[in-house]
PyMOL Python script that loads the backbone (N, CA, C, O; Angstrom):
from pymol import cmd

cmd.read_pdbstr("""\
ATOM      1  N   UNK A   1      16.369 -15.849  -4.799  1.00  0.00           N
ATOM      2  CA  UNK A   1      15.889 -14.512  -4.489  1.00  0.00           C
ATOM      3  C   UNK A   1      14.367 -14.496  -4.602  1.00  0.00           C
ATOM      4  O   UNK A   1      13.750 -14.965  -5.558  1.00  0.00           O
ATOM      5  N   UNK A   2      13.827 -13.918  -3.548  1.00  0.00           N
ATOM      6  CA  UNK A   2      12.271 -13.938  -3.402  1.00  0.00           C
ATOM      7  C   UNK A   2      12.005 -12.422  -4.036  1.00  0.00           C
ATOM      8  O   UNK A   2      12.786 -11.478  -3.916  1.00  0.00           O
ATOM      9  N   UNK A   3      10.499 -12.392  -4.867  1.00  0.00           N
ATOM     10  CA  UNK A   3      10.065 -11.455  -5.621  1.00  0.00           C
ATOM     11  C   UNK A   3       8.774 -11.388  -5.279  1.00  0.00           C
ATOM     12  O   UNK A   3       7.951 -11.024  -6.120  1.00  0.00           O
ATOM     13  N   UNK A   4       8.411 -11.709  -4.062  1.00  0.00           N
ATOM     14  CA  UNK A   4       6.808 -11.492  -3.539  1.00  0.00           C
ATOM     15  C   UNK A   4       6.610 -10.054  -2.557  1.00  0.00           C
ATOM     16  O   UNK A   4       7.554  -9.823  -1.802  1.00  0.00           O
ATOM     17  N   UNK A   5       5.577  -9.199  -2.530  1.00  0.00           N
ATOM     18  CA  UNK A   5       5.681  -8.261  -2.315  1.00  0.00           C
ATOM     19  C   UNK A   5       5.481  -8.009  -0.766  1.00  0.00           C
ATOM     20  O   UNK A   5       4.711  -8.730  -0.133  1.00  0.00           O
ATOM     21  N   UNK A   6       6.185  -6.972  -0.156  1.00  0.00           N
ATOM     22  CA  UNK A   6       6.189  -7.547   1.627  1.00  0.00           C
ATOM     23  C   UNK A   6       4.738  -7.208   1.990  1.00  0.00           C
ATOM     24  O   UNK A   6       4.557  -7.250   3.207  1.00  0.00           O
ATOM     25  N   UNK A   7       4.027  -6.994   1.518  1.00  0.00           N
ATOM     26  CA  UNK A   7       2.071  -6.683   2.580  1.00  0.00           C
ATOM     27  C   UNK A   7       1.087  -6.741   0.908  1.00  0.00           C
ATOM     28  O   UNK A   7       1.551  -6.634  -0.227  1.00  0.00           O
ATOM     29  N   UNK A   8      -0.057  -6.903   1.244  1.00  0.00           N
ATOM     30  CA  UNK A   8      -1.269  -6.736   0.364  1.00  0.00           C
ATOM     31  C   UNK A   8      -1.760  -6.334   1.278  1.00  0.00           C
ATOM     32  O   UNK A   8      -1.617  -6.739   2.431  1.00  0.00           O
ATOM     33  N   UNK A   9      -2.608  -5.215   0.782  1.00  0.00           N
ATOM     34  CA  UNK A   9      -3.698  -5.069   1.237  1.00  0.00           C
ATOM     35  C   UNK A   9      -5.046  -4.629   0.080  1.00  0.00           C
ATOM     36  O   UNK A   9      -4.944  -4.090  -1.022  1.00  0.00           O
ATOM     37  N   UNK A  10      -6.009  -4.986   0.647  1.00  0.00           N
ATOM     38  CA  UNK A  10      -6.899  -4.827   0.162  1.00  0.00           C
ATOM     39  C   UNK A  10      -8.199  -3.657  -0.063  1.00  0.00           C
ATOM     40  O   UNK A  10      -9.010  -3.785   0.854  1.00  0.00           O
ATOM     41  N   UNK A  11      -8.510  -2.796  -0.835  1.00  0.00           N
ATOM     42  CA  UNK A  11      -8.988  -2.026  -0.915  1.00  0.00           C
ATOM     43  C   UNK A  11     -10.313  -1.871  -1.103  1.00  0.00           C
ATOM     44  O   UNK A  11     -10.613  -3.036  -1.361  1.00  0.00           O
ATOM     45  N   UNK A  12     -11.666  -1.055  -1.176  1.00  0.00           N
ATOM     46  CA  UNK A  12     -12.545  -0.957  -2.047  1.00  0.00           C
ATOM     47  C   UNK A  12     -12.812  -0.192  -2.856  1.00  0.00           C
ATOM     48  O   UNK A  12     -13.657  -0.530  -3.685  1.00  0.00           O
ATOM     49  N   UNK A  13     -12.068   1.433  -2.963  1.00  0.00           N
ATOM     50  CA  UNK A  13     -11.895   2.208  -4.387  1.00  0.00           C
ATOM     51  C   UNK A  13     -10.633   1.749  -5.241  1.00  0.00           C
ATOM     52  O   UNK A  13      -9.840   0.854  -4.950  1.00  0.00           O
ATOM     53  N   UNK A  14     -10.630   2.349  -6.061  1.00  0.00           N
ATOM     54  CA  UNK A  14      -9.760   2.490  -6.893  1.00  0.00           C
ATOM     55  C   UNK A  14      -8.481   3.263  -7.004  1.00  0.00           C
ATOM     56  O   UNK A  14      -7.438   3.012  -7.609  1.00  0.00           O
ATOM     57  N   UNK A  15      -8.892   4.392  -6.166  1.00  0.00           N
ATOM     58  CA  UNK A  15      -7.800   5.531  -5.529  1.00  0.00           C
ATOM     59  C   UNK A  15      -7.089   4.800  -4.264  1.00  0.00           C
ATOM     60  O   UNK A  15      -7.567   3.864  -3.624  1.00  0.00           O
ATOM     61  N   UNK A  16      -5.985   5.364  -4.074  1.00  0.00           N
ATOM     62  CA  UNK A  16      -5.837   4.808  -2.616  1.00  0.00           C
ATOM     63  C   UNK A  16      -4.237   5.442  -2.517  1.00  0.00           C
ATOM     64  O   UNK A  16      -3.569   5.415  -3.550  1.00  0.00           O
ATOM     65  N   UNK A  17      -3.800   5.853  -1.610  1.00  0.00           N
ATOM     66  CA  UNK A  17      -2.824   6.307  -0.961  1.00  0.00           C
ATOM     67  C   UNK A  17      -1.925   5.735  -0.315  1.00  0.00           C
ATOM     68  O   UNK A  17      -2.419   4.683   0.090  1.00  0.00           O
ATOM     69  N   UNK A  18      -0.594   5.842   0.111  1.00  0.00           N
ATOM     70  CA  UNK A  18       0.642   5.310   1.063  1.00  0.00           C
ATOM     71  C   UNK A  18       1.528   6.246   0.914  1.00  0.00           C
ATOM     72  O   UNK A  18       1.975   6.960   0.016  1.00  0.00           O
ATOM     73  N   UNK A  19       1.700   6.015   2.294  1.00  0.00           N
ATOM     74  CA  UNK A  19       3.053   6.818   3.284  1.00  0.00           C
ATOM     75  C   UNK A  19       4.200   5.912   3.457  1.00  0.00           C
ATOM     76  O   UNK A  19       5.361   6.272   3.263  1.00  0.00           O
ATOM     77  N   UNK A  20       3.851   4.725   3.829  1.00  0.00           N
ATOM     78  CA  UNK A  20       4.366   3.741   4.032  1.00  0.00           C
ATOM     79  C   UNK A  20       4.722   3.524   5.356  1.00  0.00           C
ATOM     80  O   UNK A  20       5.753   2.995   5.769  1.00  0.00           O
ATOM     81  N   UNK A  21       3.726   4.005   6.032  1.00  0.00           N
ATOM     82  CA  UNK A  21       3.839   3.809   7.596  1.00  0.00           C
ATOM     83  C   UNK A  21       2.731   3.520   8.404  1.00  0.00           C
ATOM     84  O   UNK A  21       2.665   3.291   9.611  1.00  0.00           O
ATOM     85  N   UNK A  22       1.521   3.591   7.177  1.00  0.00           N
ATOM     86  CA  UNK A  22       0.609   3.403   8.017  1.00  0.00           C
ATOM     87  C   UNK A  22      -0.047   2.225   9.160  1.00  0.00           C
ATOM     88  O   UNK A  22      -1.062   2.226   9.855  1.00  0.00           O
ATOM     89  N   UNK A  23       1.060   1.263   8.967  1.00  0.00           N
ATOM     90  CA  UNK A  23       0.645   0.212   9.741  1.00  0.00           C
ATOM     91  C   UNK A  23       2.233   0.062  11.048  1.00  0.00           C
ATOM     92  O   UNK A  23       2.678  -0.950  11.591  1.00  0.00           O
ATOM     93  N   UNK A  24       2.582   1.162  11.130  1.00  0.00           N
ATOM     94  CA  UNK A  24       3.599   1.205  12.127  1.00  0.00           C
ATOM     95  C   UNK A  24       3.008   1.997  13.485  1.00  0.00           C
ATOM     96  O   UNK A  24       2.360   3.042  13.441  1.00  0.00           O
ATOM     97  N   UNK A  25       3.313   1.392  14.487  1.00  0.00           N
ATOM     98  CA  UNK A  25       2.705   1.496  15.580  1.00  0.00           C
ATOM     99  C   UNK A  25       3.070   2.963  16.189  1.00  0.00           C
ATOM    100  O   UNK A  25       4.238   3.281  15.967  1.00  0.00           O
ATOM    101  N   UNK A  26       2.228   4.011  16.983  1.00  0.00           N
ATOM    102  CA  UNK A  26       2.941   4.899  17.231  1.00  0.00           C
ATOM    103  C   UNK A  26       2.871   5.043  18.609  1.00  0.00           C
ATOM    104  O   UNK A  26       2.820   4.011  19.278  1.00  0.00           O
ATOM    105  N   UNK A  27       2.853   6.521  19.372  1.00  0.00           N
ATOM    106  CA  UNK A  27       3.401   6.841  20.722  1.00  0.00           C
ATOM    107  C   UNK A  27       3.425   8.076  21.016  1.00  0.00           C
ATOM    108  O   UNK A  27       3.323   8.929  20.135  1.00  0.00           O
ATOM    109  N   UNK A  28       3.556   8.366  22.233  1.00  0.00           N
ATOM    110  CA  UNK A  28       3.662  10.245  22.300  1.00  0.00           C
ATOM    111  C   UNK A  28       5.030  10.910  22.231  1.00  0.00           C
ATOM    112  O   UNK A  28       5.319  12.106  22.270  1.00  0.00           O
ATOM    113  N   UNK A  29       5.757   9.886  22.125  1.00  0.00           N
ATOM    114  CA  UNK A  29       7.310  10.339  21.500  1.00  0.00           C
ATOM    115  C   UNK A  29       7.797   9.710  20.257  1.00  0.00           C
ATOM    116  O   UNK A  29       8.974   9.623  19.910  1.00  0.00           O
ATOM    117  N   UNK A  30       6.689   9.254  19.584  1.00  0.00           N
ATOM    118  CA  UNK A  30       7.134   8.623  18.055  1.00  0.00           C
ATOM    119  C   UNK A  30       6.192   8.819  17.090  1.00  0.00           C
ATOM    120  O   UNK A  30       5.022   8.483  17.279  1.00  0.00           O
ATOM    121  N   UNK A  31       6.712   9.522  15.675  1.00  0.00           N
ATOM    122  CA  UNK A  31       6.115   9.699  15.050  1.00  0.00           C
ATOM    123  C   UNK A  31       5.856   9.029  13.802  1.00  0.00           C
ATOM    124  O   UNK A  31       6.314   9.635  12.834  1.00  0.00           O
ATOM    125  N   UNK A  32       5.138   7.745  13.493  1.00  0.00           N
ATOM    126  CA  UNK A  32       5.286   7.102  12.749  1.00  0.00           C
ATOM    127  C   UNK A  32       5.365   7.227  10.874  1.00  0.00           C
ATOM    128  O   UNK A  32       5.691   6.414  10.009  1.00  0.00           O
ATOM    129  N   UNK A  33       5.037   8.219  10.842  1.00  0.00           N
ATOM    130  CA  UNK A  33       5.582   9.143   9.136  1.00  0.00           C
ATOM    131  C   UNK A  33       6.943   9.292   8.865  1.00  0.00           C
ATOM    132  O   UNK A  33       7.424   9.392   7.736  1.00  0.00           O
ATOM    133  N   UNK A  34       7.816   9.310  10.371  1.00  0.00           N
ATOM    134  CA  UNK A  34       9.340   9.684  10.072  1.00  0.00           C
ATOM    135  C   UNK A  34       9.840   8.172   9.672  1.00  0.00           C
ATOM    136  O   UNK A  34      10.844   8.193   8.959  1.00  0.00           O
ATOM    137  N   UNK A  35       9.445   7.137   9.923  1.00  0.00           N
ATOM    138  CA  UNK A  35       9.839   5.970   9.537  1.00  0.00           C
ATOM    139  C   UNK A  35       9.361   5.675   7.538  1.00  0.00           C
ATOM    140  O   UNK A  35      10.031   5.002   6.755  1.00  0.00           O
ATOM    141  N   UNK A  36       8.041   6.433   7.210  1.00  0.00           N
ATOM    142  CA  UNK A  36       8.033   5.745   5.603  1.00  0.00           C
ATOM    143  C   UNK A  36       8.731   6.574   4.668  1.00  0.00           C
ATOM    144  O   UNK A  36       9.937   6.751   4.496  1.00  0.00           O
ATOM    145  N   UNK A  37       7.488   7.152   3.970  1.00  0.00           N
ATOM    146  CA  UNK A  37       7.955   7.584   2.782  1.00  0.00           C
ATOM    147  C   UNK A  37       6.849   8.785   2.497  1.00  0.00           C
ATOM    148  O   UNK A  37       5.882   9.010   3.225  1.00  0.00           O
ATOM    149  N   UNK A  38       7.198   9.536   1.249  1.00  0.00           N
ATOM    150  CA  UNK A  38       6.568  10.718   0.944  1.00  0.00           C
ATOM    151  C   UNK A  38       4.958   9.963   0.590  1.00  0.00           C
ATOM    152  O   UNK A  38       4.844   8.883   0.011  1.00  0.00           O
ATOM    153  N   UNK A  39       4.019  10.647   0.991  1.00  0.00           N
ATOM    154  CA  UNK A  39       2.858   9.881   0.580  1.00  0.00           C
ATOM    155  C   UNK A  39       2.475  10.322  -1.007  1.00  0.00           C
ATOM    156  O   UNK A  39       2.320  11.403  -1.575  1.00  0.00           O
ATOM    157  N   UNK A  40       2.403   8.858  -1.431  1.00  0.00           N
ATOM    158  CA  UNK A  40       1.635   8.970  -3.184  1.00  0.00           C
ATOM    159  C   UNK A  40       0.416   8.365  -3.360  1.00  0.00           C
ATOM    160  O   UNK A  40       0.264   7.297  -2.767  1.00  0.00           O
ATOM    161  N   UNK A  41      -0.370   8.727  -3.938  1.00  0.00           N
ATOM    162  CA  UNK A  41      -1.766   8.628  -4.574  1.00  0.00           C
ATOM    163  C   UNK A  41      -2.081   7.622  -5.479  1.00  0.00           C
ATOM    164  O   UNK A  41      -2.302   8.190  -6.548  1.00  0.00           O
ATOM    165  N   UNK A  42      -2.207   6.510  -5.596  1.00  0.00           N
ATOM    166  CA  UNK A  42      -1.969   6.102  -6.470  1.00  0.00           C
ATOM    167  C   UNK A  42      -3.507   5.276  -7.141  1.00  0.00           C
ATOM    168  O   UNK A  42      -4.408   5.088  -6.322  1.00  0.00           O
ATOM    169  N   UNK A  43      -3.775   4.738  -8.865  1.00  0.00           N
ATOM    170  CA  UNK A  43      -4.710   4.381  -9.005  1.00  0.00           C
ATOM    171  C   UNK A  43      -4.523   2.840  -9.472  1.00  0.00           C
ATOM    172  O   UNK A  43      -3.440   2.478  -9.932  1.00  0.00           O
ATOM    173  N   UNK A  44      -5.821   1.775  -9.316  1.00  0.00           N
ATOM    174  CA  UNK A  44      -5.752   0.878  -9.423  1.00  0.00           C
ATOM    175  C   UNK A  44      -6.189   0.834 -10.935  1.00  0.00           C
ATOM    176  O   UNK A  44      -7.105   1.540 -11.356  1.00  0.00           O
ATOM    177  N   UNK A  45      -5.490  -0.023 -11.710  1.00  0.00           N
ATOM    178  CA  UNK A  45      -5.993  -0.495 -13.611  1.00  0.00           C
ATOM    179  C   UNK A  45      -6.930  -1.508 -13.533  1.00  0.00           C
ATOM    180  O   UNK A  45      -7.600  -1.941 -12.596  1.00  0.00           O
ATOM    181  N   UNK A  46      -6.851  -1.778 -14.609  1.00  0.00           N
ATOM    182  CA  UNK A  46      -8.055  -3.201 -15.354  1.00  0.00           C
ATOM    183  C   UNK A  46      -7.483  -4.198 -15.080  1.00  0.00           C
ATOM    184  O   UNK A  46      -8.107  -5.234 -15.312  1.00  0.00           O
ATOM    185  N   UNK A  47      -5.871  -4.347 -14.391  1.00  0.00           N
ATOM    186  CA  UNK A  47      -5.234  -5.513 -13.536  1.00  0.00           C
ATOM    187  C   UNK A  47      -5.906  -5.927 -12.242  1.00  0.00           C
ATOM    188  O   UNK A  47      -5.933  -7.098 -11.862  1.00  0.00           O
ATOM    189  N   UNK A  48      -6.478  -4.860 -11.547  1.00  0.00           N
ATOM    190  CA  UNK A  48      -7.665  -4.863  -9.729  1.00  0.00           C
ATOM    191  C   UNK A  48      -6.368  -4.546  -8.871  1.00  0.00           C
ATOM    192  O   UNK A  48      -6.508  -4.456  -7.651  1.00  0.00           O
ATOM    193  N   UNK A  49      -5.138  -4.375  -9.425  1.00  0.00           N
ATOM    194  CA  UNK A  49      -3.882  -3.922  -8.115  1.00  0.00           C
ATOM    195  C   UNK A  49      -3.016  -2.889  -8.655  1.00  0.00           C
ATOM    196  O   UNK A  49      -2.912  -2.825  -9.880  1.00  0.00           O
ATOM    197  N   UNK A  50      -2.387  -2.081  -7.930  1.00  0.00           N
ATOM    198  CA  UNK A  50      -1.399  -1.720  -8.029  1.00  0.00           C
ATOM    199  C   UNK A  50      -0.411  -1.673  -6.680  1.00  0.00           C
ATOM    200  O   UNK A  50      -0.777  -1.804  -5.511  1.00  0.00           O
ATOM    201  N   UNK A  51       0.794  -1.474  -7.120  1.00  0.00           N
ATOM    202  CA  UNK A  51       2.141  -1.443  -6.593  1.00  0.00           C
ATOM    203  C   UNK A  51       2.776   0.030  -6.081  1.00  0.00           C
ATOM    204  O   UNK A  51       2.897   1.019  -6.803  1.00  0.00           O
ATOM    205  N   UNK A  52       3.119  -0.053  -4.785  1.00  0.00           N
ATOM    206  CA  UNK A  52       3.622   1.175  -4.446  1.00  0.00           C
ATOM    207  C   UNK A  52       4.915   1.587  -4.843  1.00  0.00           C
ATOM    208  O   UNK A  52       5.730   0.669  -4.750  1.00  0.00           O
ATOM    209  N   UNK A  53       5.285   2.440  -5.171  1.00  0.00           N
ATOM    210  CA  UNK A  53       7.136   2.328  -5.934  1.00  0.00           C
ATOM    211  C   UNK A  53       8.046   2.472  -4.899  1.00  0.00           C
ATOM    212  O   UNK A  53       9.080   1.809  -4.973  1.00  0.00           O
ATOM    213  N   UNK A  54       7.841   3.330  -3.784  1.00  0.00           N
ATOM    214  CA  UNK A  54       8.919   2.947  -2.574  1.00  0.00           C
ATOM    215  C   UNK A  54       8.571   1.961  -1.634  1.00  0.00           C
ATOM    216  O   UNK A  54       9.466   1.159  -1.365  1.00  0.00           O
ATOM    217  N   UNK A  55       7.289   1.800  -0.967  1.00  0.00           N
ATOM    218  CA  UNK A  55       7.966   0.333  -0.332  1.00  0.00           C
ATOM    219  C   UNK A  55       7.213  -1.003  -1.130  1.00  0.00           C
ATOM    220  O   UNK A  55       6.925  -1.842  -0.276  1.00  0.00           O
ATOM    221  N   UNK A  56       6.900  -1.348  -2.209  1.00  0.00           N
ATOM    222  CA  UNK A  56       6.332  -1.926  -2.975  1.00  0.00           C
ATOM    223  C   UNK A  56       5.237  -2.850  -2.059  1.00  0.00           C
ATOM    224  O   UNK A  56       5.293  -4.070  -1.901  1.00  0.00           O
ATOM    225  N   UNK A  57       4.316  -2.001  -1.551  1.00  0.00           N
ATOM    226  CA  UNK A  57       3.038  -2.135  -0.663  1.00  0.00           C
ATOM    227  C   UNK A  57       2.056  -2.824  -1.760  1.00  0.00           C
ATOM    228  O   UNK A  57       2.470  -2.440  -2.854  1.00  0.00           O
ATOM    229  N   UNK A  58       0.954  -3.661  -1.937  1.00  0.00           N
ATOM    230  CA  UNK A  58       0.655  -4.049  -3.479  1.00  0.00           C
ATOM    231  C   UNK A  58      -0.898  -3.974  -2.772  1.00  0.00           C
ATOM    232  O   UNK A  58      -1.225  -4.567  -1.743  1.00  0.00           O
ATOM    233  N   UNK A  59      -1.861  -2.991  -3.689  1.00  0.00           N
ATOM    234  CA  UNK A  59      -2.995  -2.594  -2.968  1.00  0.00           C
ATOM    235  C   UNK A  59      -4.018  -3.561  -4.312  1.00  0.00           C
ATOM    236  O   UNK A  59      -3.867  -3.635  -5.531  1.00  0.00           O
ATOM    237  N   UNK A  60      -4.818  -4.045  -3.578  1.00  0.00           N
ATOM    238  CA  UNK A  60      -5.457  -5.230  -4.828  1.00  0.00           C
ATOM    239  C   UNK A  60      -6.781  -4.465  -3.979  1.00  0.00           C
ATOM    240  O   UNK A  60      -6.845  -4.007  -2.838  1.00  0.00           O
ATOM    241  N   UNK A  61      -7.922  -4.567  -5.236  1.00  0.00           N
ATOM    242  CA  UNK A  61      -9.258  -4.061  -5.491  1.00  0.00           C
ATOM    243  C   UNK A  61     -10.238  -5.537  -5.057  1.00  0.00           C
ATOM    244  O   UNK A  61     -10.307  -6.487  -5.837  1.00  0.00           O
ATOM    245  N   UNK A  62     -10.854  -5.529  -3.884  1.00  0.00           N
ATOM    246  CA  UNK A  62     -12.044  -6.101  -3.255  1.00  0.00           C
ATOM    247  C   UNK A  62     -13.278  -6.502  -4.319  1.00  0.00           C
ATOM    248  O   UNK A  62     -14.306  -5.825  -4.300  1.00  0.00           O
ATOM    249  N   UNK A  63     -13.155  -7.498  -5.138  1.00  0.00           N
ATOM    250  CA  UNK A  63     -13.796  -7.989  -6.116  1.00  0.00           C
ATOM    251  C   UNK A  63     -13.685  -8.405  -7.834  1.00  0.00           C
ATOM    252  O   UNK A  63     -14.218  -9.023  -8.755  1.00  0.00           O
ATOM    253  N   UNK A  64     -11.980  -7.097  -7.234  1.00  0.00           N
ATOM    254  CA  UNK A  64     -11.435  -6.933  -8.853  1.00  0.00           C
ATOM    255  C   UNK A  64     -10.845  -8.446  -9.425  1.00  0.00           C
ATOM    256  O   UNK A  64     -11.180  -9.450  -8.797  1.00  0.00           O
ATOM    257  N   UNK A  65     -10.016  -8.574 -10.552  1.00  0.00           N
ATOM    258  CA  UNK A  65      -9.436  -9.785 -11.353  1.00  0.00           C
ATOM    259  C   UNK A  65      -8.150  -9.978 -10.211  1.00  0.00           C
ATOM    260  O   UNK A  65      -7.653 -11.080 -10.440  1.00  0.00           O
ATOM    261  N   UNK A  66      -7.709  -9.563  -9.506  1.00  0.00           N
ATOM    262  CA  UNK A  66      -6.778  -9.200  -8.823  1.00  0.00           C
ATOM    263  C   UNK A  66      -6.882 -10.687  -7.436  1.00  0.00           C
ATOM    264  O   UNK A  66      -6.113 -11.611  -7.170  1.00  0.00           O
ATOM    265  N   UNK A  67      -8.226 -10.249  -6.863  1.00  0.00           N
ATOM    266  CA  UNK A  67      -8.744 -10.733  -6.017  1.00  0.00           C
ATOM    267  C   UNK A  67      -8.758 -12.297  -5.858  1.00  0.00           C
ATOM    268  O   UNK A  67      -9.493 -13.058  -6.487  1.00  0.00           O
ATOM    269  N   UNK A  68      -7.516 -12.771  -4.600  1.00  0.00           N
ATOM    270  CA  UNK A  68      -8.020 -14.153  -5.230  1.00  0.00           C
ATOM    271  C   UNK A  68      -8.536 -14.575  -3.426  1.00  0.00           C
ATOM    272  O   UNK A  68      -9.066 -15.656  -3.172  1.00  0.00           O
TER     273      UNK A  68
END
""", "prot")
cmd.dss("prot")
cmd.show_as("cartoon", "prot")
cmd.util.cbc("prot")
cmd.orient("prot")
């Protein structure tokens, strides 16, 4: 069983947000929000990442300990 997280991305604040759709393609008959999740706010620690809790999106800080 694999335990690696499906996307990183990389940030430069500390704040940072997910819907969990933002990288889903959209259209004039598709609305790509109906595919994620409720959007949460979330903040990065003295780790340089955090983890999204519904689609476990893992947002790592651009210089932080995190950063490899």
């Amino acid at each position: 069983m694999s335990t690696t997280t499906p996307e990183t991305v990389k940030v430069d604040t500390r704040r940072v947000s997910c819907d969990g759709a933002t990288a889903i393609r959209g259209g004039d008959r598709f609305k790509p929000a109906a595919l994620g999740h409720p959007k949460v706010y979330l903040e990065i620690d003295q780790h340089g990442y955090v983890d999204c809790g519904y689609c476990d999106r893992r947002f790592v800080l651009a210089g932080g300990p995190a950063d490899s």
